[in-house]
N, C-alpha and C positions, 0 to 999 in steps of 0.2 A: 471283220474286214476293215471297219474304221478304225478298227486302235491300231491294224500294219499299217495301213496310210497315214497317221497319224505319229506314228514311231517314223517311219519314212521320213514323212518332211522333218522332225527335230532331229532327225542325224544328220540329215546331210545340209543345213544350216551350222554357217563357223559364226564362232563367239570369241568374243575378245574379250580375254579375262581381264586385262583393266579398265574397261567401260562397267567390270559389275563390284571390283575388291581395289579394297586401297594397300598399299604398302607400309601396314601398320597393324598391329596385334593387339585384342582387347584383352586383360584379365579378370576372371569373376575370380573374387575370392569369397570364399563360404563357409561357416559350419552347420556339420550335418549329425544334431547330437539327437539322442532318447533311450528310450529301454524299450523294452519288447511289448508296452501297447504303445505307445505313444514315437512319432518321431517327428521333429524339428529343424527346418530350414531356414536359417540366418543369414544374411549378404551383409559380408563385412565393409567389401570395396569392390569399387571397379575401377582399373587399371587401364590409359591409354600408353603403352611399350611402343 
């Protein structure tokens, strides 16, 4: 019974998608190397686009 009252109020509340996202794209760039024990995650860059 709480979680439909609870789903309730969050729908029917409007949001305004530019009070939470900016008009700008981040990029991860990464490698994701290994063999079959082992595997490895590198951050090459982050990108503001």
């Amino acid at each position: 019974m709480e979680f439909l009252f609870m789903y309730l109020f969050m729908v029917t509340q409007d949001v305004n998608f530019d009070d939470y996202f900016l008009d700008k794209t981040m990029r991860v760039d990464m490698y994701i190397t290994g063999n079959y024990l082992e595997e490895v995650i590198s951050l090459d860059e982050v990108v503001e686009e």
